[in-house]
N, C-alpha and C positions, 0 to 999 in steps of 0.2 A: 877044235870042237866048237860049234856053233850055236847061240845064245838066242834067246828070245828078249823082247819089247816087254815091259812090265803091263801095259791096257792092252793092246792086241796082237800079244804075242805074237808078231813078226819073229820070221829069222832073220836073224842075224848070221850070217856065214863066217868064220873065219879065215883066211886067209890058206888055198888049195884045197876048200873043201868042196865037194859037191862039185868035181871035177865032170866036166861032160854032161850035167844031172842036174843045170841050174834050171830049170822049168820047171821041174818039179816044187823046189822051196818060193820060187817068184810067182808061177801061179796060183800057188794053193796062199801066198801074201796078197795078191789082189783082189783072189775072190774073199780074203776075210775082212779087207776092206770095204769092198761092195757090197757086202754082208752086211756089214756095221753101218754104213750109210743107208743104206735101205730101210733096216730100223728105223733110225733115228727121223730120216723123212717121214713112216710112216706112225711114228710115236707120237713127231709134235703138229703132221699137215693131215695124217691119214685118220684112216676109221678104226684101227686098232693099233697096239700098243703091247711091249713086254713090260717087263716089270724096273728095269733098266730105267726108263724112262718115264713111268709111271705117274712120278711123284709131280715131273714138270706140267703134264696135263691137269692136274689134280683131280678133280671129280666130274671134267668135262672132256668131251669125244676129244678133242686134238686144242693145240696150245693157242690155236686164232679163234678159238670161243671163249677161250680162258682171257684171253687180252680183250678182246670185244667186250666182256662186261665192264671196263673201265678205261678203254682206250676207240676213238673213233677209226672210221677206215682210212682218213685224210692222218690221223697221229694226234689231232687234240685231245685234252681229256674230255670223257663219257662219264660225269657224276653221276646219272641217274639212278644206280645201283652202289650209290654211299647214300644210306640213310644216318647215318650221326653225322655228318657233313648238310644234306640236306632239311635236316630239323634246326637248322641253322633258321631256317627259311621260315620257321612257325614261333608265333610270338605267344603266351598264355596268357596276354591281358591285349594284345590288337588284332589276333585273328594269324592269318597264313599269308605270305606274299609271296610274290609268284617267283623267285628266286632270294638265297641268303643277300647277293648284295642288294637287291633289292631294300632289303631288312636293314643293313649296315648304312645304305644310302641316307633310308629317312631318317634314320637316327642321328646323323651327321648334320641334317640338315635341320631338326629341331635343335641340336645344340649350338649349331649358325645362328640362326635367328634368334635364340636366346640370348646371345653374346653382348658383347658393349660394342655400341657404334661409337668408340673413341678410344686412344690407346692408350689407355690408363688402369692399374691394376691395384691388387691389393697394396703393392709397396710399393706405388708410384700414384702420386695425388696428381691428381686436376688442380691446375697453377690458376694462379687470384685470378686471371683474365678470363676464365672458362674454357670451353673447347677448343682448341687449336689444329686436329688433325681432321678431314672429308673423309678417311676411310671408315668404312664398317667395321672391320674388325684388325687388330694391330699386334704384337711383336711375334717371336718366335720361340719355339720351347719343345725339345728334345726330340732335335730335327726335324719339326716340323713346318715348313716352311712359313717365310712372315707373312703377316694378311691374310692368314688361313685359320691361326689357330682360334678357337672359339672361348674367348675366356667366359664362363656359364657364372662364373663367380661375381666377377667384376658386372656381369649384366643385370645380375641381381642385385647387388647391391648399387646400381645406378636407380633401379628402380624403387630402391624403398629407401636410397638417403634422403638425406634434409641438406640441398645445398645451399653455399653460400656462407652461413654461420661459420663452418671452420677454418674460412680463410680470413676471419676478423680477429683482432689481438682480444678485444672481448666479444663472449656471445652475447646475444640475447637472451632475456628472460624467455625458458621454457622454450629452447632452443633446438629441443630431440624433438618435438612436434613433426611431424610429416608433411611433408612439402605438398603444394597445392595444386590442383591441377593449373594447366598452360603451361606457359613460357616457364621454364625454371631454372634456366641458365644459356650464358651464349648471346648472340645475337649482337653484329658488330653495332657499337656507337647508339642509333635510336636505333631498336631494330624495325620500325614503320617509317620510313618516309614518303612524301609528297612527292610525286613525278608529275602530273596535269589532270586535268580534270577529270577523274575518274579512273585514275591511275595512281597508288602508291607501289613501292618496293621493298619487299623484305629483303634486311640485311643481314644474311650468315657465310659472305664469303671471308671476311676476318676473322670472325669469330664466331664458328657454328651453331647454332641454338637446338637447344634441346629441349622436348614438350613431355608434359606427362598426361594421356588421356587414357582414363580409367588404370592406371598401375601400368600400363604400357609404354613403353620410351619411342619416342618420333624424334628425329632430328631432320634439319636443313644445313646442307653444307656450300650453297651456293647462292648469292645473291636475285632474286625473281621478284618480275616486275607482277600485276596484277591489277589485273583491266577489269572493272567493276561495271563500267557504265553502260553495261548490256542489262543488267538488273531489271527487270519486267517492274515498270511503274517508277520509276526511281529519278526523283525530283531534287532542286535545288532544296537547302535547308532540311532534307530528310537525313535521320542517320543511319550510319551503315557501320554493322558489328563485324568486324571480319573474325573467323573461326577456324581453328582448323579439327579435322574431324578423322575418321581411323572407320568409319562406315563402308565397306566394299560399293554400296550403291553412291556413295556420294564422287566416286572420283572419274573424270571424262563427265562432266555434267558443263554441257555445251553456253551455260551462262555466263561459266565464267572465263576468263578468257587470259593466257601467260605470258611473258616472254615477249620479244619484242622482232619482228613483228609478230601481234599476238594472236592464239591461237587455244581453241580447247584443247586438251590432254589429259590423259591420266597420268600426273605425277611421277609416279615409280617407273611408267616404262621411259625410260632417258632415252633410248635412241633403239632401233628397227629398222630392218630391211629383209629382203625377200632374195637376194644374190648372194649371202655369204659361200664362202667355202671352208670346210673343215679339215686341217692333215695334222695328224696326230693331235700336238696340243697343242697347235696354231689357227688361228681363228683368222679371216681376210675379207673384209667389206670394201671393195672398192669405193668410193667417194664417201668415205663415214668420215666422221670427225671426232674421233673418242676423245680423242686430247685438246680437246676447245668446248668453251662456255659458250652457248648453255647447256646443261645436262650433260655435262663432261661426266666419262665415265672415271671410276676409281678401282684399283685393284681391290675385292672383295666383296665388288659388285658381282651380280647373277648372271651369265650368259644362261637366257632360255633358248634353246634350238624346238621346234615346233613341228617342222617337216622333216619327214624320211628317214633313213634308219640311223640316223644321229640325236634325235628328238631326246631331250633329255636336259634337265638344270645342270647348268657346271658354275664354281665359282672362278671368276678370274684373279690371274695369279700376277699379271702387269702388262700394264700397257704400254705396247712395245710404240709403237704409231699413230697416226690419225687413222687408220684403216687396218691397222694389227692385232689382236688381243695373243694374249696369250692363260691357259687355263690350267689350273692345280689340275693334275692327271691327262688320261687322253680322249679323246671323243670316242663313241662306241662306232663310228664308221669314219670313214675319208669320203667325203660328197662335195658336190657344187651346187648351187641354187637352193639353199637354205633359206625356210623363212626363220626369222629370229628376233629379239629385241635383249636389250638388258636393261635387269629392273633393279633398284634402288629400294626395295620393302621397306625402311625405314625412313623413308617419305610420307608425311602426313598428307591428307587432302585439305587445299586450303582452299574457303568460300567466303561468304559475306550474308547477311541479313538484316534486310531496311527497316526502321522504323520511323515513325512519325515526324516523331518529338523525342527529346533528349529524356525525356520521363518516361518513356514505354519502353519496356523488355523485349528484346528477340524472344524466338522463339526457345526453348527447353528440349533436346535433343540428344539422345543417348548416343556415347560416343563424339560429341560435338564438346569443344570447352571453345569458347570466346577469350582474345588476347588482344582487341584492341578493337578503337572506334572513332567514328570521323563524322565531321558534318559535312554532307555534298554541296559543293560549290562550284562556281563556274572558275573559279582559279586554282592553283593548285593547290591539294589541301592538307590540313595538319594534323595528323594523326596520334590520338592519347594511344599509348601501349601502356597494356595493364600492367602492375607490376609481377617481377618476375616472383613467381614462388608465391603469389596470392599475398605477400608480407612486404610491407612495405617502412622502411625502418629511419630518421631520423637524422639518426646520430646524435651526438652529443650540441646542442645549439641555445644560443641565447636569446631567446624572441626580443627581448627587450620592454616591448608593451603588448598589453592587453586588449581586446580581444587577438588569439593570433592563431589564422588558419593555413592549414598546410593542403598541400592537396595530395595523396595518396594515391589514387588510379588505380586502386587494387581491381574495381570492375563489379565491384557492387557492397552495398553497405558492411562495413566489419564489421565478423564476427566476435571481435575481441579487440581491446585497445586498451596498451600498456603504458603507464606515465611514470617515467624513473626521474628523481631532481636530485643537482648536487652542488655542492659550493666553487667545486675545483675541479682539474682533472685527476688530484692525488685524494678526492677528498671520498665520504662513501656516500653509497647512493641511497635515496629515502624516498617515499613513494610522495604524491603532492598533498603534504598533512601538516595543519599548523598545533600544538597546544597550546590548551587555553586554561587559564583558569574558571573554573565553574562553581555556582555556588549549590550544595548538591542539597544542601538541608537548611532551616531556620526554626529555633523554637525561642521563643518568649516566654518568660518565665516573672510573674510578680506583678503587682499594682502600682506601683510608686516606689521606689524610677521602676524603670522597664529594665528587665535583663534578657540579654540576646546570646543567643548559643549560636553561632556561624558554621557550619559545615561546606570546607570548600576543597574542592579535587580536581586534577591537572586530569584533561582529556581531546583527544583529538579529533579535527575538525576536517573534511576536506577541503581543498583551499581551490581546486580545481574544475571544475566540470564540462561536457564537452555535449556537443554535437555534432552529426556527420550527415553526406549525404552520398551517393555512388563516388564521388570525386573528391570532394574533400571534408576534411574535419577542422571543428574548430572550439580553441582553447578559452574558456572566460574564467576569470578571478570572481571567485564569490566576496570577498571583500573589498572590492574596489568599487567603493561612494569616498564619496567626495567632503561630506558633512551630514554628519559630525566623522573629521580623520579617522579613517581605520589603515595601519600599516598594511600595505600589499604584499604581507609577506609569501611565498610560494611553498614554502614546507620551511619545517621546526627539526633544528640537526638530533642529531640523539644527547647532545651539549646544551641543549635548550635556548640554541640560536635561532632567530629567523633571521633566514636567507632571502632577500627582499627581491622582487620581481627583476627589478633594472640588472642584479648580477645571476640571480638562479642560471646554472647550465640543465634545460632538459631534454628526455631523449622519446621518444614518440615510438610505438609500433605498433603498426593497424595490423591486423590480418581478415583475411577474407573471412 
C-alpha cells in the first residue's frame, strides 16, 4: 500500500503497486511540485501571494522590496531606513552630521588632541630628567593599539600640574602654586643655543620641552635651528625676545626662517607631498623621508589626505620606512596621486621680537609667552633662557659675603621672592629675622636719686633686604657697618642663636 510525503504529499509507491498505471501517481507528483514552485516564485519575486508564504513578504508586494529597504542592489547595507541607527548621527548640543561615523570620528579626535603628548599616566611619573618620549600620545589599553590610545586624563592633568617640585627630596614653599606660562619642563642641556650670527637652536631632541601658553600644552620633540636675521630693521646690539606662540595667524610667517638649509614653514606641517598612494592602511610617498631629522614623522602623528575620495585625517599607527606609513584603521578609498601632509598640532609657533635696549619690552600678545632673549651680534650669540616654570629656585647655598646677587632669568621682575636661612642641612629652616632686645618703655619716678622703671622686650628684626631687576636680584645685610661692630648675623634660631653671615645656608626663590 502506498504512502505519502509529509509537506507535498508525494506518492510514495510500494513495491508492485500501480502495476502498468505509474503515470498516473508520477504525473499528478510533478505537476504538485510545479504547483509548489510556482507559488513560492510568485510569493517572494511576483505581484501576489498565498498565505503560505505571506509572512516572508511581510507587508510589502514581493520579498526584493522587503530586502531593498535595508540591503543595496550590489549586497551592502542600505541604513537609510534605520532611524535608531541613524540618530546616531544627531548630537543635542553640536547639531546633525552628515553620517554617525562622522559623529564617532570627531569625537575621537577631540579626545586625541586632548591627550598627553608624552607617555606617562596616572601611575607612571615623568622621571627627574623630564620628557623622554617624541610621540603624541603612548601605551596601550584593552586592545587598543599603542600610540593610539588617548589618555584625556593624563592630558589634563599635564595641563594644570606644577612641575618639577615633586621630583625634589624637599619642596618649595607654597609649592601647589601653578606653573607659569613658557618653558615648564624639557629641553635638552641649555635649551637656546648660539649657532652664528643670527642663528640659535632649540634644544628638544634629548629631552623634549614642554610649553604652557594659556592652559594649553605645546611640546618640541626635535632639535631646530632658527634664523632670526631676516628681522625687518634688526641691528647689531638690539635685542631679540624669542616667543613661542599658539596664534593660527602667526605660523608660515615668511620672516622667520628654520632648519637648515633655512626656510619658512608652518611648523606642524613636518612633511607633504602631492604623489602619495593609499591601499588599505598603507600609506607610500615615494622620495619622503619620514624616518630622518628634520621633521621626522612619529607614530600618532596626523596623516591629512586632502585630495579625492580618500580625503580625510587618519592617525598613524608606525612608521614602517622612509616612504611608508602605516595608519590606525583603513583609508575610505585605494587612489594614487594624493595630495597630503602630516601635521604635528602640538607644535608651537616659534618667532622673535626686537627691541632697542635691554630696558624696553617686546611687544604683549595674546597667545604669545616669551622664553628667552639675546643680544644681536656679529658673532655667535648667547642666549639667556627664561626659567623654566617662571620659578626660579636656589637651593640650598652659602653666599659667604654680602652684598650677594643671583641672577634669576625668570623674564621679568618677580612677582614674589622667598628667603629660607638655616644653620645645617639637619637643622630648621627660619625665614632671615634676627631678635633683639628692645627697650619698649621708661618711666622716672622721684627727685633725688632718680628711679628708673625699664621695660624691655625681645622682638624681630629683618636682617635681609633685597632688590631686583628682569635678571637678577640682589641680597644686602641691614646690619653690616663697620663702626661702631654690629654682628652680621642672618636670622636668630628659634634657640636664640645667631647664625652669622660667613656659615648661614640660604635658599632663594624668585617667581615670575
Amino acid at each position: 500500500m502506498s504512502t505519502r510525503t509529509n509537506y507535498l504529499n508525494l506518492v510514495l509507491p510500494e513495491l508492485n503497486e500501480f502495476v502498468n498505471s505509474w503515470n498516473s501517481p508520477v504525473n499528478q507528483n510533478m505537476e504538485s511540485i510545479d504547483d509548489f514552485c510556482s507559488d513560492l516564485y510568485e510569493s517572494l519575486v511576483g505581484s501576489s501571494a498565498t498565505s503560505t508564504w505571506a509572512g516572508i513578504r511581510g507587508s510589502l508586494g514581493s520579498l526584493a522590496n522587503r530586502l531593498d529597504v535595508s540591503i543595496n542592489a550590489d549586497g551592502s547595507l542600505d541604513l537609510t531606513n534605520s532611524p535608531d541607527l541613524l540618530d546616531i548621527a544627531v548630537s543635542s548640543s553640536m547639531g546633525a552630521f552628515t553620517a554617525p561615523v562622522d559623529r564617532l570620528n570627531y569625537t575621537d579626535a577631540k579626545l586625541y588632541e586632548a591627550g598627553l603628548p608624552a607617555p606617562y599616566s596616572r601611575f607612571a611619573a615623568m622621571p627627574a630628567s623630564g620628557p623622554t618620549a617624541g610621540t603624541p600620545h603612548g601605551g596601550s589599553s584593552g586592545g587598543i593599539p599603542a600610540q593610539v590610545r588617548p589618555d584625556l586624563d593624563s592630558g589634563i592633568a599635564l595641563r594644570a600640574g606644577h612641575f618639577g617640585w615633586s621630583q625634589e627630596a624637599a619642596s618649595s614653599p607654597f609649592a601647589a602654586r601653578n606653573w607659569e606660562p613658557g618653558l615648564v619642563t624639557g629641553g635638552g642641556g641649555t635649551f637656546i643655543t648660539g649657532v652664528a650670527s643670527g642663528k640659535v637652536q632649540l634644544n628638544a631632541t634629548a629631552a623634549p620641552a614642554i610649553f604652557d601658553i594659556d592652559g594649553y600644552a605645546f611640546r618640541m620633540r626635535e632639535d631646530l635651528i632658527f634664523d632670526y636675521s631676516t628681522v625687518v630693521g634688526l641691528a647689531f646690539t638690539n635685542y631679540v625676545w624669542f616667543y613661542v606662540d599658539r596664534n593660527e595667524s602667526g605660523y608660515n610667517d615668511a620672516t622667520f626662517l628654520y632648519g637648515s638649509p633655512a626656510a619658512a614653514k608652518d611648523l606642524r606641517k613636518l612633511q607633504n607631498g602631492s604623489t602619495g598612494v593609499t591601499a588599505a592602511s598603507i600609506f607610500g610617498q615615494a622620495g619622503a623621508t619620514f624616518n630622518a631629522a628634520p621633521y621626522r614623522v612619529y607614530p600618532g602623528d596626523t596623516l591629512v589626505i586632502s585630495s579625492g575620495t580618500a580625503a580625510g585625517d587618519y592617525v598613524i599607527k608606525s612608521v614602517d620606512s622612509a616612504t611608508q606609513l602605516t595608519i590606525s584603521g583603513e583609508f575610505k578609498a585605494d587612489i594614487a596621486n594624493v595630495t597630503w601632509e602630516v601635521r604635528d598640532n602640538w607644535l608651537p609657533n616659534i618667532g622673535c621680537s626686537k627691541t632697542a635696549l635691554a630696558t624696553d619690552r617686546p611687544p604683549q600678545v595674546a597667545g604669545r609667552v616669551y622664553i628667552g632673549r639675546v643680544e644681536h651680534t656679529a658673532g655667535v650669540p648667547v642666549p639667556v633662557v627664561f626659567a623654566k616654570g617662571g620659578t626660579y629656585d636656589t637651593g640650598w647655598i652659602v653666599p659667604g659675603g654680602y652684598p650677594y646677587t643671583i641672577t634669576h632669568d625668570i623674564g621679568g621682575l618677580p612677582g614674589s621672592v622667598e628667603i629660607w636661612c638655616r644653620a645645617g642641612s639637619t637643622a630648621r629652616a627660619h625665614r632671615p629675622l634676627v631678635r633683639r632686645s628692645v627697650v619698649t618703655a621708661l618711666t622716672i619716678t622721684g627727685i633725688a636719686p632718680i628711679a628708673e622703671d625699664v621695660q624691655v622686650a625681645s622682638l624681630l628684626f629683618p636682617s635681609l633686604y633685597t632688590h631686583a631687576n628682569e635678571s637678577t636680584i640682589t641680597l644686602e645685610l641691614l646690619n653690616s657697618i663697620a663702626d661702631p661692630v654690629i654682628p652680621t648675623a642672618v636670622f636668630t634660631t628659634s634657640g636664640n642663636v645667631d647664625v652669622d653671615a660667613a656659615t648661614a645656608q640660604v635658599r632663594v626663590v624668585v617667581r615670575r
